[in-house]
VEXDREN-2710 file (C-alpha; in Angstrom, 1 decimal):
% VEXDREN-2710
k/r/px/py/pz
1/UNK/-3.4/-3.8/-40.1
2/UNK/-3.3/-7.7/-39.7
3/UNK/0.1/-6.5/-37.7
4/UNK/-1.8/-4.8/-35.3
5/UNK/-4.2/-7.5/-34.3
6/UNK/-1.7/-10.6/-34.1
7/UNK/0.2/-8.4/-31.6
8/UNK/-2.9/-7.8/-29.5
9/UNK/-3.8/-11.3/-29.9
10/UNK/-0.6/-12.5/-29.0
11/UNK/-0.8/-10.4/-25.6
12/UNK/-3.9/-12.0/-24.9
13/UNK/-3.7/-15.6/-25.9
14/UNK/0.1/-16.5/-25.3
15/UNK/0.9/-13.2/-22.7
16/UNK/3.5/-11.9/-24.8
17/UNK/4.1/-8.3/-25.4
18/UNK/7.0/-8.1/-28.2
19/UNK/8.3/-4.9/-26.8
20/UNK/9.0/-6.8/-23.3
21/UNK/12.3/-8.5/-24.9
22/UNK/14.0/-5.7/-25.5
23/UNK/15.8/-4.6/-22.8
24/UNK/17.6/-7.9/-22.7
25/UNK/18.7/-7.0/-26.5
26/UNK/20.6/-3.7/-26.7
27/UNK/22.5/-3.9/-29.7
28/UNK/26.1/-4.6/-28.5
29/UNK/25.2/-7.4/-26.9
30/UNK/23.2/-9.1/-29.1
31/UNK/26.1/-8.6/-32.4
32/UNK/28.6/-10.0/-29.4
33/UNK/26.4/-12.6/-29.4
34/UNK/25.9/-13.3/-32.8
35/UNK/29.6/-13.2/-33.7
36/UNK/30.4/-15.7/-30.1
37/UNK/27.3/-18.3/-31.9
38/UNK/29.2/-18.3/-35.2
39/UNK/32.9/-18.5/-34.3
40/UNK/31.9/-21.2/-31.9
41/UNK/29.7/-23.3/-34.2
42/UNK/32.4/-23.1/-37.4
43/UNK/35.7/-22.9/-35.4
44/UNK/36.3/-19.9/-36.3
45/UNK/38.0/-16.7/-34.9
46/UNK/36.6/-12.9/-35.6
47/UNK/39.1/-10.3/-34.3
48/UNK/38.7/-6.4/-34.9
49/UNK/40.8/-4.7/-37.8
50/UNK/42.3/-1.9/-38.2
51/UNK/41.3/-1.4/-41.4
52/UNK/38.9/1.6/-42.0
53/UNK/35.5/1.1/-43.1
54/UNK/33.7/3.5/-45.3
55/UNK/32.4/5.3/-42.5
56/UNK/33.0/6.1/-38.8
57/UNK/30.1/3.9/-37.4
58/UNK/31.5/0.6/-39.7
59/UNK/32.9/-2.1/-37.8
60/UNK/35.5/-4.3/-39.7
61/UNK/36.7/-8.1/-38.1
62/UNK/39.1/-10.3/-39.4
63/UNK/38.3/-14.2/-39.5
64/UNK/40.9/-16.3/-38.7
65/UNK/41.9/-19.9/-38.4
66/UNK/44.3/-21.9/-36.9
67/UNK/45.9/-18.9/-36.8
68/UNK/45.8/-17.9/-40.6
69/UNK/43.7/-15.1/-42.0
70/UNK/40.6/-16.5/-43.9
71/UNK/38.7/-13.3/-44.8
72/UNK/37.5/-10.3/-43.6
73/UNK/33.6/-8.9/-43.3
74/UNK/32.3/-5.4/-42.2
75/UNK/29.0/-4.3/-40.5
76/UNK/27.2/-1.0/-41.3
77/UNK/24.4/-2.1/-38.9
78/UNK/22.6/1.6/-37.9
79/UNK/20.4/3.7/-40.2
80/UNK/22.0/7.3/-41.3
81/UNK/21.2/10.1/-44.0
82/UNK/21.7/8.5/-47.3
83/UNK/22.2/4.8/-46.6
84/UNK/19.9/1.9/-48.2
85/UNK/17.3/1.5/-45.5
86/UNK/17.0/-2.6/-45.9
87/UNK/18.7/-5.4/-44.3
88/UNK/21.1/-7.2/-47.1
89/UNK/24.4/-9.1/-46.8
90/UNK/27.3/-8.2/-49.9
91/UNK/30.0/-9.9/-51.4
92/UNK/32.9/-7.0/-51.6
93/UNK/35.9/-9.1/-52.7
94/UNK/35.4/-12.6/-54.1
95/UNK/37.8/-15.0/-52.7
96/UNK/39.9/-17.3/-55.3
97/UNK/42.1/-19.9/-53.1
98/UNK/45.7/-18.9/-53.0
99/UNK/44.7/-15.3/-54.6
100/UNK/42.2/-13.3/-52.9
101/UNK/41.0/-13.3/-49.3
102/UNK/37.0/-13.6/-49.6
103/UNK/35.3/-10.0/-47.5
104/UNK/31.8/-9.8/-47.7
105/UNK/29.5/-6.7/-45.5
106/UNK/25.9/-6.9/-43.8
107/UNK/24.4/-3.0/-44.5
108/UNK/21.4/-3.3/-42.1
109/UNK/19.3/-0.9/-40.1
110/UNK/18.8/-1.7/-36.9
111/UNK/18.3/0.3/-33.5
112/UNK/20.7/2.3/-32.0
113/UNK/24.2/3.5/-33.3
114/UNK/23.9/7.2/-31.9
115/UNK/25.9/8.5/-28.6
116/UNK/23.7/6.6/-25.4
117/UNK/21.5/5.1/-27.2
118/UNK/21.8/1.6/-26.3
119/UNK/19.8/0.1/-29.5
120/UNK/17.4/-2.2/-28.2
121/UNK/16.2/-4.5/-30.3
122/UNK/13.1/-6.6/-30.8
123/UNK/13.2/-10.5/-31.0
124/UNK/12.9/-10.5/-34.8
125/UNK/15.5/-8.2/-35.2
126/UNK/17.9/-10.4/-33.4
127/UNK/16.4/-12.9/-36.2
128/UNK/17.3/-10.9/-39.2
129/UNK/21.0/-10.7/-37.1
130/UNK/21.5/-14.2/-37.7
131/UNK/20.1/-14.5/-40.7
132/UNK/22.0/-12.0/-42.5
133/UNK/25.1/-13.6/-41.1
134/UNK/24.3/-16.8/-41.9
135/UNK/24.6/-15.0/-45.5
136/UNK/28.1/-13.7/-44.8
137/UNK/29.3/-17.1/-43.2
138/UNK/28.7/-18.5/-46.0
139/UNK/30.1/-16.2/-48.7
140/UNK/33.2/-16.5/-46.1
141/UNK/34.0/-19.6/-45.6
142/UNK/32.6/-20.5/-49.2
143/UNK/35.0/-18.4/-50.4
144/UNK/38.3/-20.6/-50.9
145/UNK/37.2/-21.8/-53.8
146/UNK/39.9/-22.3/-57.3
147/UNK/37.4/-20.3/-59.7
148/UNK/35.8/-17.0/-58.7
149/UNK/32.3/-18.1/-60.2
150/UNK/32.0/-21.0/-57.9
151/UNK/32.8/-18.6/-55.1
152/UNK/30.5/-18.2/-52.0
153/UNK/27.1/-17.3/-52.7
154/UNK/27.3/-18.6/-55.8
155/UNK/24.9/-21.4/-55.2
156/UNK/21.2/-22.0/-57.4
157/UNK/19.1/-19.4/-56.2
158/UNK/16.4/-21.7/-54.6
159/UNK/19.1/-22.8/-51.9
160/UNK/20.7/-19.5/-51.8
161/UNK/18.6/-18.7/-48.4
162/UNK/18.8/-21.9/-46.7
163/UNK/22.5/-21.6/-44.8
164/UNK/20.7/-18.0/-43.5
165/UNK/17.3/-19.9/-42.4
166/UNK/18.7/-22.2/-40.9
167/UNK/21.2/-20.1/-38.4
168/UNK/18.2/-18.3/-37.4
169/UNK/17.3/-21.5/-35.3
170/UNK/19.5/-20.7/-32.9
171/UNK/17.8/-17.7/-31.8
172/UNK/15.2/-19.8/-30.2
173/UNK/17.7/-22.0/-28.4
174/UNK/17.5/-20.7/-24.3
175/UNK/21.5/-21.7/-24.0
176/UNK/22.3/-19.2/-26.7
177/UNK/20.4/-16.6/-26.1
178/UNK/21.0/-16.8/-22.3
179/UNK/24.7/-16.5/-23.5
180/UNK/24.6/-12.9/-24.4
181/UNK/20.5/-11.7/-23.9
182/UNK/21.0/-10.0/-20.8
183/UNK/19.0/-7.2/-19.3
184/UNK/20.3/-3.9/-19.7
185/UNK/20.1/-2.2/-16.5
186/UNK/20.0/-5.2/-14.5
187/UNK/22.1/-7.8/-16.3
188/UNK/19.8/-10.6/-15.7
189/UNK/19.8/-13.3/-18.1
190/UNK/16.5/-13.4/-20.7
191/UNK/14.4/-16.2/-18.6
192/UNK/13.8/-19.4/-20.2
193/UNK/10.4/-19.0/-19.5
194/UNK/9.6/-15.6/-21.3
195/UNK/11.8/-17.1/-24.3
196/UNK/9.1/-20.0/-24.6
197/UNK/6.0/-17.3/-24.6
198/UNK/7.9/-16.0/-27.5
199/UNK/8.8/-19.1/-29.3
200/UNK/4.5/-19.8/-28.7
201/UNK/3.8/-16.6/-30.0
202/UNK/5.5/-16.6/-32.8
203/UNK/4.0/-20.2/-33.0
204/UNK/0.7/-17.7/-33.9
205/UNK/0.0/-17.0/-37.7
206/UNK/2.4/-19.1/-39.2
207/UNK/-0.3/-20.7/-41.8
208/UNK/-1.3/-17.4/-42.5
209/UNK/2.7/-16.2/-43.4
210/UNK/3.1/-18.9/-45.1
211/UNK/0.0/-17.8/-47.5
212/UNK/1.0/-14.7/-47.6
213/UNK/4.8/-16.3/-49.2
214/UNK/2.9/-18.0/-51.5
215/UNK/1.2/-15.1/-53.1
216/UNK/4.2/-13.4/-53.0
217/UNK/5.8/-16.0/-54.6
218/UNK/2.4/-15.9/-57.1
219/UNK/2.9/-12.2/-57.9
220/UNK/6.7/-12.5/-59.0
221/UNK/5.9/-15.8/-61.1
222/UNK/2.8/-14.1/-62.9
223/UNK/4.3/-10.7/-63.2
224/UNK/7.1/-12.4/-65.5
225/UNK/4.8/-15.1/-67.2
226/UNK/2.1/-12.6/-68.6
227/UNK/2.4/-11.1/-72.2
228/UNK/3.3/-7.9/-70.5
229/UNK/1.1/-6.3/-74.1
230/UNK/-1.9/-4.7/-72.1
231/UNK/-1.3/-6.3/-68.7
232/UNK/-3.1/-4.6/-65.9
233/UNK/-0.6/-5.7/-63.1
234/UNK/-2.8/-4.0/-60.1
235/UNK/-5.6/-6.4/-61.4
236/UNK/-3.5/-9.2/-61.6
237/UNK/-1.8/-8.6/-58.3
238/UNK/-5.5/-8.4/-57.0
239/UNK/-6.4/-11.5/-58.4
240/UNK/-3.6/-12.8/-56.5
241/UNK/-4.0/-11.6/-53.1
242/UNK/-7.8/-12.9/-53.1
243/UNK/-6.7/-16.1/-54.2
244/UNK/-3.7/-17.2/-52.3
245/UNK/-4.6/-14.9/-49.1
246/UNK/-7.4/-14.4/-46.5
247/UNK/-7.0/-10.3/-46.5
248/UNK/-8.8/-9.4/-49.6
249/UNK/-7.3/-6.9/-52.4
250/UNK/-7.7/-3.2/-50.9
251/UNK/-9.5/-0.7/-53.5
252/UNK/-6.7/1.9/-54.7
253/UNK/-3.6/-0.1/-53.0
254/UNK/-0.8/-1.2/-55.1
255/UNK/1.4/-3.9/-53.2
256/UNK/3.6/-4.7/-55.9
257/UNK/4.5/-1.3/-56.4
258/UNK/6.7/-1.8/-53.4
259/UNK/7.5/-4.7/-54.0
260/UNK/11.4/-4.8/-53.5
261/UNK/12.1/-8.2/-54.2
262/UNK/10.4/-8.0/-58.4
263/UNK/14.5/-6.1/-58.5
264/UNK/16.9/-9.0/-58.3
265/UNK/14.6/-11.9/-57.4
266/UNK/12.0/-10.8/-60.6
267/UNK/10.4/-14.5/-61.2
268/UNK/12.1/-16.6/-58.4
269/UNK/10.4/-15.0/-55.2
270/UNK/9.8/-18.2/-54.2
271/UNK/13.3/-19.7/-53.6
272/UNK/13.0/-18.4/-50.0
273/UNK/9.9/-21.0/-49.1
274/UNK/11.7/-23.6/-51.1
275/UNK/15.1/-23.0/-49.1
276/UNK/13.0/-22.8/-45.5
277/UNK/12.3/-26.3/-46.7
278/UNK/15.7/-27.7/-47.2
279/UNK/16.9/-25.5/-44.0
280/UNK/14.6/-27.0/-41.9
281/UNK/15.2/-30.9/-43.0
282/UNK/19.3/-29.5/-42.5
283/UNK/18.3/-28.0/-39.2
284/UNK/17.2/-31.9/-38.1
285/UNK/20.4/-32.9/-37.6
286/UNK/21.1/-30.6/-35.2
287/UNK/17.9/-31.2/-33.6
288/UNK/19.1/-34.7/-33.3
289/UNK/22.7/-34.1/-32.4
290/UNK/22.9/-31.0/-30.3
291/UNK/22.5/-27.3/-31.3
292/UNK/26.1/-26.5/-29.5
293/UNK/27.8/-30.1/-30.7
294/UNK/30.7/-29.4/-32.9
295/UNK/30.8/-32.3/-35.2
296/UNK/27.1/-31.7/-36.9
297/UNK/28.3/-28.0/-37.3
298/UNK/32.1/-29.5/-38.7
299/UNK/30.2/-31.7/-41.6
300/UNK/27.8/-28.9/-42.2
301/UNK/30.4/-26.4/-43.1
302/UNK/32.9/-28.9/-44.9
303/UNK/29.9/-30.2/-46.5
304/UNK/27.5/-27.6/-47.6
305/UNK/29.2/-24.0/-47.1
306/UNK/33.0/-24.4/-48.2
307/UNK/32.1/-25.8/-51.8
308/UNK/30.2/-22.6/-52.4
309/UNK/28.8/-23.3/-55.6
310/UNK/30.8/-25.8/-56.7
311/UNK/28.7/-28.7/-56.7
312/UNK/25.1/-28.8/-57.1
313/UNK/23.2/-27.8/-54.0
314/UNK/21.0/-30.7/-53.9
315/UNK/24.3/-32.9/-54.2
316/UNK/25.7/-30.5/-51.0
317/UNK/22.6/-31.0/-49.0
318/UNK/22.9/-34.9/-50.3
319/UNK/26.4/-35.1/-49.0
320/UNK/25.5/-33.5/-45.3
321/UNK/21.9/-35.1/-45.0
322/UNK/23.0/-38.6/-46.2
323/UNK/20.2/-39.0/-48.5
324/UNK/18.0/-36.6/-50.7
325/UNK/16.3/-34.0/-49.0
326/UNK/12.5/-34.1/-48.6
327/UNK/9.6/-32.1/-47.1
328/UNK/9.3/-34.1/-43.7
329/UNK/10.7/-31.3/-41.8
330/UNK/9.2/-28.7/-43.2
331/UNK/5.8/-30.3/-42.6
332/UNK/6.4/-31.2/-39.0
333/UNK/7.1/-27.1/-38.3
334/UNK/4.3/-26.0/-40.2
335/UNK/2.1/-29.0/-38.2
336/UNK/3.4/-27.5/-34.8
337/UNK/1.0/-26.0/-32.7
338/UNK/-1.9/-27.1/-34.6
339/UNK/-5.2/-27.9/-32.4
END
């Protein structure tokens, strides 16, 4: 698979073996990290409840601040017999100011969670960490708003991944990983310098993910825009994969079979390039301002996340950005790295 030879390419050209990071992210560490990232950056407290989950291995936190209760989340974060084997974050009580407490859960799937197993997990796990909280962030601290429909999430669908996409920047930041990514037997911070092999690696291929989105995004437009009398949708999806990708269409394979996203998403797969868009123009001001200073991160949450969906996204963006936001960003990440 193309998997398969980006990895040994990686090894080669940038020396980076993805299994090398692990020890420095067994899973304790890295959700202690995650949680210290988020409190920090939107003044916020988390503090372990006593309130039972659905099942032993769920952890439930209370968020507080200034002192005062602001919601409650719970993380089902290890695979078991039975449970949804994706990575997904869930409103479980919307919050109406002065009524209801917002709580929201992440039900994800990832390493460990079994009696000395210590659950080490790979750099893009620790991705999909902070961007499924980045999900739950949002639906918690959006969630003070007067009318339920408004409430968290509740935002146009091609913004609805941005908040998430653009937390996941933080991953690549060698302050805040150093914070928590420490080596399991020794204790040793992650080393800057290994973090920038893997920020180069992952440099690798992004032209080609990004074509691969698109005909992603292709499939769920044309799957919903066909006369669906007589439509051969393994042709189609063919079609498709020749024209948007460089991996030509497979005899006897049927991609959108599996397709998870067609359930939910249907037409409107691609809101998640659109919102990598507007998360990277949002991530510029930290760029500018500092990754750990807490007045960007203040006027991003008053601005963007605490209105839920109560204005128009573009008019939240508008409000944090200070003008309309464009595709400069966006283009100066996918230009990185080019020769």
């Amino acid at each position: 698979s193309r998997g398969y030879w980006y990895e040994q390419y990686r090894r080669s050209a940038f020396d980076f073996d993805s299994q090398s990071v692990r020890p420095y992210f067994p899973y304790a560490q890295v959700e202690a990290g995650v949680l210290s990232t988020a409190a920090r950056l939107f003044n916020v407290e988390f503090r372990p409840s006593d309130v039972p989950g659905w099942h032993a291995s769920v952890s439930v936190y209370e968020v507080y601040e200034d002192g005062k209760r602001a919601g409650r989340f719970y993380l089902d974060m290890h695979p078991r017999e039975g449970k949804d084997k994706w990575f997904s974050a869930s409103p479980v009580v919307t919050g109406v100011r002065g009524r209801y407490l917002p709580e929201a859960a992440l039900i994800c799937n990832f390493p460990g969670g079994d009696p000395g197993d210590p659950g080490l997990l790979q750099y893009s796990d620790v991705v999909t960490f902070f961007h499924e909280f980045g999900h739950l962030m949002h639906a918690i601290l959006g969630g003070h708003t007067e009318w339920a429909g408004i409430s968290g999430v509740a935002t146009e669908w091609d913004f609805v991944e941005a908040p998430s996409q653009m937390l996941e920047e933080w991953v690549w930041d060698v302050g805040t990983l150093q914070s928590f990514a420490r080596h399991v037997e020794t204790g040793a911070p992650i080393p800057a310098e290994l973090i920038e092999r893997a920020r180069r690696a992952d440099e690798y291929g992004k032209g080609l993910w990004v074509r691969q989105q698109m005909f992603y995004a292709a499939v769920s437009l044309e799957l919903h825009a066909r006369d669906p009398r007589g439509l051969d949708t393994t042709r189609l999806t063919a079609e498709l994969q020749n024209k948007y990708t460089p991996f030509k269409y497979v005899e006897n394979t049927y991609f959108h079979e599996s397709f998870g996203h067609l359930d939910g998403y249907s037409a409107i797969y691609y809101t998640y390039m659109w919102s990598l868009v507007i998360a990277k123009d949002l991530f510029s001001v930290f760029q500018r301002e500092g990754l750990s200073n807490p007045q960007p991160a203040l006027r991003y949450r008053r601005a963007v996340l605490e209105p839920g969906g109560g204005r128009p996204a573009a008019e939240l963006v508008h409000h944090f950005l200070g003008r309309d936001y464009d595709f400069a960003a966006y283009q100066k990440w996918l230009d990185a790295g080019a020769v």
